[in-house]
C-alpha positions as CSV (number, residue, x, y, z in Angstrom):
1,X,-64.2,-91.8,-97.7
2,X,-66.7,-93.5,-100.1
3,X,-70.5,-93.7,-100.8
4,X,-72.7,-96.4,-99.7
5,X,-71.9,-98.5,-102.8
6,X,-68.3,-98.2,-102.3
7,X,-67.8,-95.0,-104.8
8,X,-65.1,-92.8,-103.8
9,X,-66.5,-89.2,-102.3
10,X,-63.9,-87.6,-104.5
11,X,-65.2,-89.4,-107.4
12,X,-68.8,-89.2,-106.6
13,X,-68.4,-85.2,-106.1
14,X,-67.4,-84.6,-109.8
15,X,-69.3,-87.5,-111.3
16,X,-71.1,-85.2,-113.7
17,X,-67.8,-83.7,-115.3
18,X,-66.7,-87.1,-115.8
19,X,-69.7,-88.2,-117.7
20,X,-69.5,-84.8,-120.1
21,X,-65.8,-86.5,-120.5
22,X,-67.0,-89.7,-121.5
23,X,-69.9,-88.3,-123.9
24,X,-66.8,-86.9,-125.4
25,X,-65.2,-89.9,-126.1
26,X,-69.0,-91.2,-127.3
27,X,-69.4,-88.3,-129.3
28,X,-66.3,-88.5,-131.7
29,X,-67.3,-92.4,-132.0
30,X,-70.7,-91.7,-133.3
31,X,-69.7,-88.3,-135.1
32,X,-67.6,-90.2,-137.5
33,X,-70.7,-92.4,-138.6
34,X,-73.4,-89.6,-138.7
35,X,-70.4,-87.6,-140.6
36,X,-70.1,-90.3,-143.2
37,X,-73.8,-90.6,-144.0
38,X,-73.6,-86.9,-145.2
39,X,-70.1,-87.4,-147.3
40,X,-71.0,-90.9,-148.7
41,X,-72.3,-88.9,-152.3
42,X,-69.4,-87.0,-152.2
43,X,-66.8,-90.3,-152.0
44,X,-69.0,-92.2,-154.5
45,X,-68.2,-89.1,-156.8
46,X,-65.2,-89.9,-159.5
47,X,-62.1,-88.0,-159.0
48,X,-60.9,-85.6,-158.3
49,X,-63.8,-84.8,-155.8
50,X,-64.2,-88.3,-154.1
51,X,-62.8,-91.5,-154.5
52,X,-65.5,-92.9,-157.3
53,X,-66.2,-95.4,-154.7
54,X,-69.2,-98.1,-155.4
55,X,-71.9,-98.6,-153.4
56,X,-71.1,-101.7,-152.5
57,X,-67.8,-100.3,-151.8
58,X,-69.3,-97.7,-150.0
59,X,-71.2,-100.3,-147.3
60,X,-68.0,-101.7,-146.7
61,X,-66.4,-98.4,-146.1
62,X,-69.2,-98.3,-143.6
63,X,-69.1,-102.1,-142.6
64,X,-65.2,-102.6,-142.2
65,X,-65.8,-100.4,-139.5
66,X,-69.1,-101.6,-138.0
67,X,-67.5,-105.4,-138.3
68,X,-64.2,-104.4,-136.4
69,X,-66.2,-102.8,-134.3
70,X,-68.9,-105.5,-133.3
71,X,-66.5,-108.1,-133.3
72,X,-63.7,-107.3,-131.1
73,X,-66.0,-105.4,-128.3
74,X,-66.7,-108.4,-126.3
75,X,-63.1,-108.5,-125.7
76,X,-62.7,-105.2,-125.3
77,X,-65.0,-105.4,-122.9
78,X,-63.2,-108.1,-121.1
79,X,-59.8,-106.2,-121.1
80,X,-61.4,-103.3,-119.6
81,X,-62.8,-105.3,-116.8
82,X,-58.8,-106.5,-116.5
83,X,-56.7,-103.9,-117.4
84,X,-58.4,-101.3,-116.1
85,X,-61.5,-99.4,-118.1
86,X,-59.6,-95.6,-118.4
87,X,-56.2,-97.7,-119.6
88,X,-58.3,-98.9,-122.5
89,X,-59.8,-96.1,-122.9
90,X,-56.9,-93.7,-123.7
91,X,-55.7,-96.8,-125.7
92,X,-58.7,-96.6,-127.8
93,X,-58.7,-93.1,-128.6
94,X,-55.2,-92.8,-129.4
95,X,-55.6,-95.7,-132.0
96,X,-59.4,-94.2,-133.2
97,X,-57.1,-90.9,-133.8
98,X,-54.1,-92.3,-135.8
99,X,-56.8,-94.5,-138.4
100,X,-59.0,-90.8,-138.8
101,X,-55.8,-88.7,-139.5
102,X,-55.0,-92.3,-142.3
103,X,-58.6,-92.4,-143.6
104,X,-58.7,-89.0,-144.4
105,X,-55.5,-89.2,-146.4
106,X,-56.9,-92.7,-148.3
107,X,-56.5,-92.6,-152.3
108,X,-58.5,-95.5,-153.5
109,X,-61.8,-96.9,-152.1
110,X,-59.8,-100.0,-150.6
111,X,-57.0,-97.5,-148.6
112,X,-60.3,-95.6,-147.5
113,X,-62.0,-99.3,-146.3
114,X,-58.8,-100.6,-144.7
115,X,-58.4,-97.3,-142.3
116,X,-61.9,-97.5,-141.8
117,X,-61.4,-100.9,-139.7
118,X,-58.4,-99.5,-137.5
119,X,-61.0,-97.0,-136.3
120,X,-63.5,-99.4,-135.9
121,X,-60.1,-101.0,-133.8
122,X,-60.2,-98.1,-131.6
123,X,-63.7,-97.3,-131.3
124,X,-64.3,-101.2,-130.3
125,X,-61.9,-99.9,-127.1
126,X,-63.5,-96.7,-126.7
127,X,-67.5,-97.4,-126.0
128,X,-68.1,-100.3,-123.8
129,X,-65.6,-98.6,-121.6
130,X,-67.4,-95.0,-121.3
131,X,-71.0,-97.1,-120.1
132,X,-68.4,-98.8,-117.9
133,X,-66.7,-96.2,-116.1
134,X,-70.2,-94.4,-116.0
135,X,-71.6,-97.4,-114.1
136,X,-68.9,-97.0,-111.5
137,X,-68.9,-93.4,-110.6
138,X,-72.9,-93.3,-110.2
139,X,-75.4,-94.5,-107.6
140,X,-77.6,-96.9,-108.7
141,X,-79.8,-95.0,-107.9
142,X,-79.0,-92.1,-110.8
143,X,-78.0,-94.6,-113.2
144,X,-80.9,-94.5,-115.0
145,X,-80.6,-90.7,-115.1
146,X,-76.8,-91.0,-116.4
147,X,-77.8,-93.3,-119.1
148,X,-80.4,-91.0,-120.3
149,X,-78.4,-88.3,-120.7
150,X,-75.6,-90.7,-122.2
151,X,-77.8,-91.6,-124.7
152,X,-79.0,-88.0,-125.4
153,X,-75.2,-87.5,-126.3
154,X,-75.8,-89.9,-129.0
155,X,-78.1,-87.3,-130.1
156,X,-75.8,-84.2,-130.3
157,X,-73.4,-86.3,-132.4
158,X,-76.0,-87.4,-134.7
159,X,-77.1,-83.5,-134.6
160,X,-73.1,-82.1,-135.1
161,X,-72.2,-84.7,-137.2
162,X,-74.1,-84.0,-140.6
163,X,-74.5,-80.3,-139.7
164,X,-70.5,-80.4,-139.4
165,X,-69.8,-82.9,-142.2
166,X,-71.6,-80.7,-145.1
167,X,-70.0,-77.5,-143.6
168,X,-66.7,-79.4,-144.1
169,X,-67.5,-80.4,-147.4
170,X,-68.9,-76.9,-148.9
171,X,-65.4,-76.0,-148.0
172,X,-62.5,-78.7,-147.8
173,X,-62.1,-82.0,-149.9
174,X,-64.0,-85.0,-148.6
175,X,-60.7,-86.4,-146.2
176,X,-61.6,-83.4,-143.8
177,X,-64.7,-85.3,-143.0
178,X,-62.1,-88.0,-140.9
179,X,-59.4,-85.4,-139.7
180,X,-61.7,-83.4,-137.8
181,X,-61.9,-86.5,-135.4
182,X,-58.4,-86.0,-134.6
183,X,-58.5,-82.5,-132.4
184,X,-61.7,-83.8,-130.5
185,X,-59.1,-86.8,-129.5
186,X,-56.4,-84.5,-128.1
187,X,-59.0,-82.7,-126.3
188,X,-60.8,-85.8,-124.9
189,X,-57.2,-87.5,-124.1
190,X,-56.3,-84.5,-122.4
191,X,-59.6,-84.3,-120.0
192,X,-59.3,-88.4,-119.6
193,X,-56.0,-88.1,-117.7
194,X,-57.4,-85.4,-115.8
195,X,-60.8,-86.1,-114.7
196,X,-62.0,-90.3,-115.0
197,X,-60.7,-92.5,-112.3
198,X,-59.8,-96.1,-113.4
199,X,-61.6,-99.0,-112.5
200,X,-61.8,-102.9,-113.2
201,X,-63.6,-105.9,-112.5
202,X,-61.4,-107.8,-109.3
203,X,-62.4,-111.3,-110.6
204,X,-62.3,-110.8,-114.2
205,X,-61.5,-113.6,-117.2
206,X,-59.3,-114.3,-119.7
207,X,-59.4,-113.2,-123.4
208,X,-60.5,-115.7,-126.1
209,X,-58.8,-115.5,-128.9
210,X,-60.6,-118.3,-130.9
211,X,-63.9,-117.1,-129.5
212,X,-63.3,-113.4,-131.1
213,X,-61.8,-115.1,-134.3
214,X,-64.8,-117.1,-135.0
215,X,-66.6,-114.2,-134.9
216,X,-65.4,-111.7,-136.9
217,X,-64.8,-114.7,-139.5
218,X,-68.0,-115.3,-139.3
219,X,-69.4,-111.8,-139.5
220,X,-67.5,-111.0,-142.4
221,X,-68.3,-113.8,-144.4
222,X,-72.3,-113.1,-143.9
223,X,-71.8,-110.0,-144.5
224,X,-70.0,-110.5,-147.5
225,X,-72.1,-112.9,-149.1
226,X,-75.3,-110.2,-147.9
227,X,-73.5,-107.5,-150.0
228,X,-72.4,-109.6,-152.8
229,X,-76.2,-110.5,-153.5
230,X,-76.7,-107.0,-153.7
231,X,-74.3,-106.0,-156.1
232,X,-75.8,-109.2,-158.9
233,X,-79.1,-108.8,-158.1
234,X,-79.1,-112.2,-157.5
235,X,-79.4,-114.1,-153.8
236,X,-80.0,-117.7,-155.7
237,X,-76.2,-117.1,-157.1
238,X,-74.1,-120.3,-155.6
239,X,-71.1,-117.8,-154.2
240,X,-73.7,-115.8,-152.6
241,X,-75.7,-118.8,-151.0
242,X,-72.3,-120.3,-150.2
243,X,-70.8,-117.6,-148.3
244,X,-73.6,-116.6,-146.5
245,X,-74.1,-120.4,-145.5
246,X,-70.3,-120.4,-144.5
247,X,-71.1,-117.1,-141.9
248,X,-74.0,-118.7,-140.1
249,X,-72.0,-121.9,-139.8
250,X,-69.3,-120.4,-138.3
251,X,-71.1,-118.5,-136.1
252,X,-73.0,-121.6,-135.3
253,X,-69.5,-122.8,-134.0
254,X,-68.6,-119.5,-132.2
255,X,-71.9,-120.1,-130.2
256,X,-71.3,-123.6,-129.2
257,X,-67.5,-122.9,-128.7
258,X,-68.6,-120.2,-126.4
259,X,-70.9,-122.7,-124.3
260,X,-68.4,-125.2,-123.8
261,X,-65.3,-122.4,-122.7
262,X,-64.4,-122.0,-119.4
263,X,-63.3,-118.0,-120.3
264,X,-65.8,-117.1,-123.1
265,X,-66.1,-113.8,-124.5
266,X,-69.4,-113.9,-124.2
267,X,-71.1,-115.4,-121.2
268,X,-74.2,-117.4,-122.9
269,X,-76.1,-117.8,-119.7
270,X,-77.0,-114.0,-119.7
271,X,-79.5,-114.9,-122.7
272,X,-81.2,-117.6,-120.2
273,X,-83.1,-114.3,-118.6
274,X,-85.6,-113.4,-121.0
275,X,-85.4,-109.8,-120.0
276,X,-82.1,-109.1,-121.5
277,X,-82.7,-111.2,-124.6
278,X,-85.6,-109.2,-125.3
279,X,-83.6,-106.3,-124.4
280,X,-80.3,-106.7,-126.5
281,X,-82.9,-107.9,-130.0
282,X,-84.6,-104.5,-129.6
283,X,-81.6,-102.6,-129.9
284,X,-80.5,-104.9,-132.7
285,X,-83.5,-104.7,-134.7
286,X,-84.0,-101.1,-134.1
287,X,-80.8,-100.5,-135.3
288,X,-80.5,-102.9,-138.1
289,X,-84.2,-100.6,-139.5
290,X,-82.6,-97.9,-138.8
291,X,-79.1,-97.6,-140.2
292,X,-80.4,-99.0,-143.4
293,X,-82.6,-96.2,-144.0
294,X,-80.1,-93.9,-142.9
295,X,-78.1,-95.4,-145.7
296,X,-80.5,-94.7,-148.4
297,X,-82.1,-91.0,-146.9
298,X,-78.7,-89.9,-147.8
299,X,-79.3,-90.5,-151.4
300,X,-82.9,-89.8,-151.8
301,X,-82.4,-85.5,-150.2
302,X,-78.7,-85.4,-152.2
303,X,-78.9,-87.5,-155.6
304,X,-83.1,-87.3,-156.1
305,X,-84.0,-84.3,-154.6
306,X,-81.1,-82.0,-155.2
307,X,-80.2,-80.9,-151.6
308,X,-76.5,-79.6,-150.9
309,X,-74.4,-81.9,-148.0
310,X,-74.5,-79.1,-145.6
311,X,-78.3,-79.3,-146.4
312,X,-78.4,-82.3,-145.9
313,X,-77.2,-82.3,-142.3
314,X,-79.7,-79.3,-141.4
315,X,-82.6,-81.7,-143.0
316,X,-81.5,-84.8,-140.3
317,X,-81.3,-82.2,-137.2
318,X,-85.0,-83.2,-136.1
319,X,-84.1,-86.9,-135.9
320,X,-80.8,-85.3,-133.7
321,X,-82.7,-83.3,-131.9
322,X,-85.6,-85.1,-130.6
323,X,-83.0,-87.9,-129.4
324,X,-81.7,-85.2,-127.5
325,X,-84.7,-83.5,-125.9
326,X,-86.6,-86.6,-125.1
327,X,-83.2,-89.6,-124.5
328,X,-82.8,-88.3,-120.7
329,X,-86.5,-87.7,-120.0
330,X,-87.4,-91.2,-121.5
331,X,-86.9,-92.4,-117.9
332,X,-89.6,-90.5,-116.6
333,X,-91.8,-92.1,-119.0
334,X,-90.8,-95.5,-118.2
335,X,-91.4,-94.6,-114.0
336,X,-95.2,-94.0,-115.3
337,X,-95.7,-96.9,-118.0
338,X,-93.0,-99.1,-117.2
339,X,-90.2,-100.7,-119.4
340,X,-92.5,-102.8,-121.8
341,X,-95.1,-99.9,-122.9
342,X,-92.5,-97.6,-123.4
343,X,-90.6,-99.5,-125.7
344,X,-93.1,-101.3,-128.1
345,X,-94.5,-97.9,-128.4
346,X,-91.2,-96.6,-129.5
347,X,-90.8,-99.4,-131.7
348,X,-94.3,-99.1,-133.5
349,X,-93.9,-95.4,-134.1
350,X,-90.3,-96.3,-135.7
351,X,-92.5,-98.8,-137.6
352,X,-94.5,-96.4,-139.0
353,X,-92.3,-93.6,-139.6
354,X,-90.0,-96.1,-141.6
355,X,-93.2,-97.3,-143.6
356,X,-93.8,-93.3,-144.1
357,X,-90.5,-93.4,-146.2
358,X,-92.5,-95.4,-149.2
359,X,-95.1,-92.9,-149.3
360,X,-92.3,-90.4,-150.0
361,X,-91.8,-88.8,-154.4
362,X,-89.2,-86.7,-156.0
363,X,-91.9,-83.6,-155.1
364,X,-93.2,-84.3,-151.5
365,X,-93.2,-81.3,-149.5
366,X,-89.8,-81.5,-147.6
367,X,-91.8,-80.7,-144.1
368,X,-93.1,-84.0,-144.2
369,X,-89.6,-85.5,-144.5
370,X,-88.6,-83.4,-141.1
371,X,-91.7,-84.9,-139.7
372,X,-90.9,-88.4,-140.1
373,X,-87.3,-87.5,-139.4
374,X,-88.3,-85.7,-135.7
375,X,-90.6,-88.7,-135.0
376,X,-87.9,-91.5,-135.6
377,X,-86.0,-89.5,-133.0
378,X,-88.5,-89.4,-130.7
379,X,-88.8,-93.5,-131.2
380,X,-85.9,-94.5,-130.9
381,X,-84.8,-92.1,-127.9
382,X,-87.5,-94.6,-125.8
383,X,-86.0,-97.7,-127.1
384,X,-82.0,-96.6,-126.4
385,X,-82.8,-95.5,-122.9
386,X,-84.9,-98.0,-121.3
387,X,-83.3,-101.1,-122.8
388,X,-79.6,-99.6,-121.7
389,X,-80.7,-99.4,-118.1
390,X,-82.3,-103.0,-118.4
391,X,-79.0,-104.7,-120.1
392,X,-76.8,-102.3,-117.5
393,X,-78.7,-103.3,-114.7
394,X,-79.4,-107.1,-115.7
395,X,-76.0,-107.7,-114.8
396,X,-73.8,-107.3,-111.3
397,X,-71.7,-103.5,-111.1
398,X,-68.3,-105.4,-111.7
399,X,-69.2,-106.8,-115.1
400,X,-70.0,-103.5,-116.2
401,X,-68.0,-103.7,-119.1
402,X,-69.2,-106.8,-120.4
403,X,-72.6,-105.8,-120.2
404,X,-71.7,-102.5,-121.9
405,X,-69.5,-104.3,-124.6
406,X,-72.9,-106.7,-125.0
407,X,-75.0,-103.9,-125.9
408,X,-72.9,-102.2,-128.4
409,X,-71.7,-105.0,-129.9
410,X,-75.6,-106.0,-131.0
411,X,-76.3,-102.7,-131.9
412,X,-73.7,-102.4,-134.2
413,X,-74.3,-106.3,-135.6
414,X,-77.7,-105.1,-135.8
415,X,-76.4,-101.8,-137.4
416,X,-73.8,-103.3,-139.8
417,X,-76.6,-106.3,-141.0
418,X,-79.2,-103.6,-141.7
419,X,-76.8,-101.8,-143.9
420,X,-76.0,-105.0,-145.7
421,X,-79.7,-106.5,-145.9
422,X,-81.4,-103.5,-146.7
423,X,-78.6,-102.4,-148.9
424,X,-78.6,-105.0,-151.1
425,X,-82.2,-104.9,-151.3
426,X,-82.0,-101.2,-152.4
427,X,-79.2,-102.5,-154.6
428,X,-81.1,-105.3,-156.5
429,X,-85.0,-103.5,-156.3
430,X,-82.9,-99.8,-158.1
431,X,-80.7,-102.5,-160.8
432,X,-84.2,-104.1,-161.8
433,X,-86.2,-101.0,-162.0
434,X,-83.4,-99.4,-164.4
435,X,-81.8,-102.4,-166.1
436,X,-84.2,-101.9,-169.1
437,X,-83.2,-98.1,-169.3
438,X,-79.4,-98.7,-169.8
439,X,-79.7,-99.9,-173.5
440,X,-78.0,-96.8,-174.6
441,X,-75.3,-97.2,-171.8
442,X,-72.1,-98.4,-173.9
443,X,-72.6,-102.3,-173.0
444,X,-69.3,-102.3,-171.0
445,X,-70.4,-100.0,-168.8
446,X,-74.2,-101.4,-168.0
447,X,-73.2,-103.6,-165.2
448,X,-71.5,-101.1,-163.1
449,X,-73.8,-98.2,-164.2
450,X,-76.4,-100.1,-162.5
451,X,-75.2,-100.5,-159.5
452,X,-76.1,-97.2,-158.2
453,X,-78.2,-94.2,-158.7
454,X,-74.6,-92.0,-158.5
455,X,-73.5,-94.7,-160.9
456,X,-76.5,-93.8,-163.2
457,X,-76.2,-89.9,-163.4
458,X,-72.6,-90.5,-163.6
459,X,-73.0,-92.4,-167.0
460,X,-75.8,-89.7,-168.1
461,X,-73.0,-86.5,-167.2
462,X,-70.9,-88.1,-169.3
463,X,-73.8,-88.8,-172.2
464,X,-74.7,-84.8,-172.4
465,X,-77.8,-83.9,-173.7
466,X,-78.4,-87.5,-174.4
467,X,-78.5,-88.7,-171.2
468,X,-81.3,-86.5,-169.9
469,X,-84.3,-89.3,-169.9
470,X,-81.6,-91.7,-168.0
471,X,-81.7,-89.1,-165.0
472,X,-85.5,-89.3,-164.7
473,X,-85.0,-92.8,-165.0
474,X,-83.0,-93.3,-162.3
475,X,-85.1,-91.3,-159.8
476,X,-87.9,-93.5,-160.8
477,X,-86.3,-96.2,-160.2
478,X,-84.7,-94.8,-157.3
479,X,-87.9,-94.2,-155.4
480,X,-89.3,-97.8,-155.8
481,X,-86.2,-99.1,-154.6
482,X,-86.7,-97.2,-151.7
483,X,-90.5,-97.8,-151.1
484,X,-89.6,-101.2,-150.9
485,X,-86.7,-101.0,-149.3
486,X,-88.7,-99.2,-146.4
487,X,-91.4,-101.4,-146.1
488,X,-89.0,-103.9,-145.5
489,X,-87.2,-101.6,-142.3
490,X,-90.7,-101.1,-141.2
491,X,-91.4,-105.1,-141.1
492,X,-88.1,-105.7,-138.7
493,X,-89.7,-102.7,-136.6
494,X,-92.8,-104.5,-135.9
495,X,-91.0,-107.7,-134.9
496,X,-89.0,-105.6,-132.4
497,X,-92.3,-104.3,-131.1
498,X,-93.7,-107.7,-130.7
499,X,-90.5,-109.4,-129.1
500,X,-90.4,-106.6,-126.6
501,X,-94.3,-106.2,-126.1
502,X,-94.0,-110.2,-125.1
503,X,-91.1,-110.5,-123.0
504,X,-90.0,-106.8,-121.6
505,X,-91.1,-106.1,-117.9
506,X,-94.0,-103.9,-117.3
507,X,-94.7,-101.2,-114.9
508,X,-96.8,-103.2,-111.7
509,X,-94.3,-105.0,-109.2
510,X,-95.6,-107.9,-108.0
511,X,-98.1,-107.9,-105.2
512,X,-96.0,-107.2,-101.8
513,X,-97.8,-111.4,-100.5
514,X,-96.7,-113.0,-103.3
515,X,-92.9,-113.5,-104.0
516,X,-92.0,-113.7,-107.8
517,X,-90.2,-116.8,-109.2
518,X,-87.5,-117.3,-111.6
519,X,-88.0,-114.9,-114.6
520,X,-90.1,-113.2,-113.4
521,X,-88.1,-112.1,-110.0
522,X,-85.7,-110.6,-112.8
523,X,-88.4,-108.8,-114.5
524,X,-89.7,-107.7,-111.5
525,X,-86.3,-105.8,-110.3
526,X,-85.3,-104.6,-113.6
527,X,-88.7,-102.4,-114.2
528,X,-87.9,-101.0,-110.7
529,X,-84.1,-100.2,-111.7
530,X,-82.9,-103.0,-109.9
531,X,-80.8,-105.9,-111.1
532,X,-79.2,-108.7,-110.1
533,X,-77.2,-109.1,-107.1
């Protein structure tokens, strides 16, 4: 016996244990990252205590996951669609598993960054195919509903994962960060066989090898050449300008290789409908704001203001916790206001919480930090929700995976570009603002002192009582990097809020007389939860 839409009643009757299964398998995926913010001034720390890891080296211990990630979900997407999504799923867990239990045993910076992409291996299996099985064991509908509360569980992983991740650290050394993944695998294995029915698209493609080659090759190399400009100080630098220029080429030929395949992992056509473009840049842009800041918050409460890791984590629960509270009821808001209102205004108040950050000193009362951290949340919970259910929706119920493995994938391009771009920029504005402070650095040691504000107050431990005016040097310098680096999430915000404000659909249907056209048929469905058929 099934549903209307063909949904098995023995499915449909336990529909809501599945989904607390696959915000499991959601929640170790986005633990791992909200874990590592916390533990990233613990790692940077010389040994024995971390791994003495650069911050450059430090983004890619962040980006070798992110890049794996990104660039393997489309196909990932596409073998769930083919193999079956709950196959892939189990795969992807087992292999996210196995690179936590590595990672957390890594000895150098490099061991840590290679492990780091086998995760992102198995975490590139592991998401697209949780919005995919969801898609399949709900109404339409209560999809909206489904996707809320999905998204609210990225919440409770951003809440548990700091909270958890300084608690670890107060106690254990910084590998325990990883290997905690590995029991919430067992467990979410264990329910997976159990509970989620498998599902798959009956006319899917074929995989495209040279289509997912070009682009990781072509991540990696813009990437690279982002995070090399960071680490000189210097964009104009011909290695910088060269690899950077090789990245956008080759992802120039990933695009036009992708329009003339007949199996392409990515279906260029979707971005004809103005909808979803608008859709899948606002979760790019949000997130490429976002993360960056994330990067630097990290250092501002730990290295400049003196805060513990486990404090740390308790200072980011309000960004957690309004994500949570207001994720599943974001729908509601979008029933009265309609897709477009409700996402510029999440994008503007992102926008101004992120320009808050360069108002922010080494003595600002902390509850203004918790303020700014509380309203991000609430931002970005009424961007995540609504633009899901548009992308989900956009596209037909069998190609659930593709559309899921679309979304993530330009989150976490957006994500892993944010980290790089604003990165760098912290990385050059902190190097110019204490470059003239380092002329009693040994002049060996300048360069790498630099490169950091752990670097900086490593050199000045190591100085004694010498190095005192070096420490309020590099909070000065610090905070400017930040302030700038903050006005420049806040500008990426607004043109989020602008793409969306123009092309999102708003909340009047079209008069019953006149039948909408072209674009604006699409619109029309999507702000009513519809999509194509």
């Amino acid at each position: 016996m099934t549903t209307p839409s063909g949904v098995p009643e023995a499915v449909h009757r336990r529909r809501w244990a599945i989904l607390g299964v696959l915000m499991l398998s959601l929640l170790i995926v986005v633990l791992d990252n909200s874990i590592l913010n916390v533990a990233i001034k613990t790692i940077s720390t010389p040994a024995p205590t971390g791994l003495g890891a650069t911050q450059s080296e430090l983004e890619w211990a962040i980006n070798a996951y992110t890049l794996v990630f990104a660039g393997l979900l489309f196909s990932a997407g596409l073998l769930g669609d083919r193999l079956g999504r709950k196959r892939v799923l189990l795969g992807g867990l087992v292999v996210f598993g196995i690179g936590s239990a590595l990672a957390a045993s890594a000895s150098s910076p490099n061991e840590l960054i290679g492990f780091r992409a086998l995760m992102g291996l198995g975490a590139a299996f592991v998401m697209p195919a949780t919005l995919a099985v969801l898609m399949n064991v709900f109404e339409r509908d209560e999809q909206p509903k489904a996707i809320g509360i999905w998204a609210g569980g990225v919440g409770l992983a951003i809440a548990i994962g700091p909270i958890t991740g300084g608690a670890l650290l107060d106690h254990f050394w910084w590998g325990s960060v990883f290997l905690v993944n590995v029991p919430i695998v067992l467990l979410a294995l264990a329910l997976m066989v159990w509970l989620v029915p498998d599902s798959r698209d009956p006319d899917p493609g074929r995989v495209d090898p040279v289509g997912v080659g070009l682009s990781v090759v072509g991540l990696v190399l813009l990437v690279y050449g982002i995070i090399r400009g960071g680490e000189l100080a210097d964009f104009t630098d011909v290695t910088v300008l060269g690899t950077i220029a090789a990245g956008l080429a080759v992802l120039a030929g990933f695009v036009v290789f992708e329009k003339r395949s007949d199996h392409p992992s990515i279906d260029v056509t979707y971005f004809k409908d103005k909808v979803f473009s608008a859709a899948v840049a606002a979760i790019s842009l949000v997130f490429f704001a976002l993360m960056g800041v994330t990067f630097f918050a990290v250092f501002y409460t730990q290295s400049v203001r003196g805060y513990s890791p486990l404090e740390t984590g308790a200072l980011m629960l309000p960004l957690a916790l309004a994500q949570l509270v207001f994720a599943p009821r974001a729908r509601l808001v979008v029933e009265r206001f309609g897709n477009r209102a409700t996402t510029t205004g999440g994008m503007v108040l992102i926008a101004a919480m992120l320009g808050a950050f360069a108002t922010l000193e080494a003595d600002t009362p902390i509850w203004i930090l918790e303020v700014v951290f509380f309203l991000m949340g609430t931002g970005m919970a009424h961007i995540m929700t609504p633009v899901s259910v548009v992308i989900m929706q956009t596209l037909p119920r069998e190609k659930a995976g593709s559309a899921s493995a679309l979304s993530n994938t330009f989150r976490q391009v957006g994500g892993a570009l944010g980290i790089a771009v604003l990165g760098s920029v912290l990385s050059a504005a902190y190097r110019t603002g204490i470059e003239d402070e380092l002329a009693a650095v040994p002049a060996g040691a300048r360069h790498a002192a630099g490169e950091s504000i752990e670097a900086t107050l490593a050199v000045a431990d190591r100085l004694g009582p010498a190095g005192a005016p070096l420490v309020d040097s590099a909070n000065g310098a610090f905070l400017h990097a930040m302030h700038v680096t903050a006005v420049c999430g806040a500008g990426v915000a607004v043109l989020g809020a602008l793409v969306v404000a123009a092309f999102l659909p708003g909340r009047r249907p079209a008069p019953a007389t006149e039948r909408p056209t072209g674009g604006e048929e699409t619109a029309e469905r999507v702000s009513q939860g519809g999509g194509r058929p």
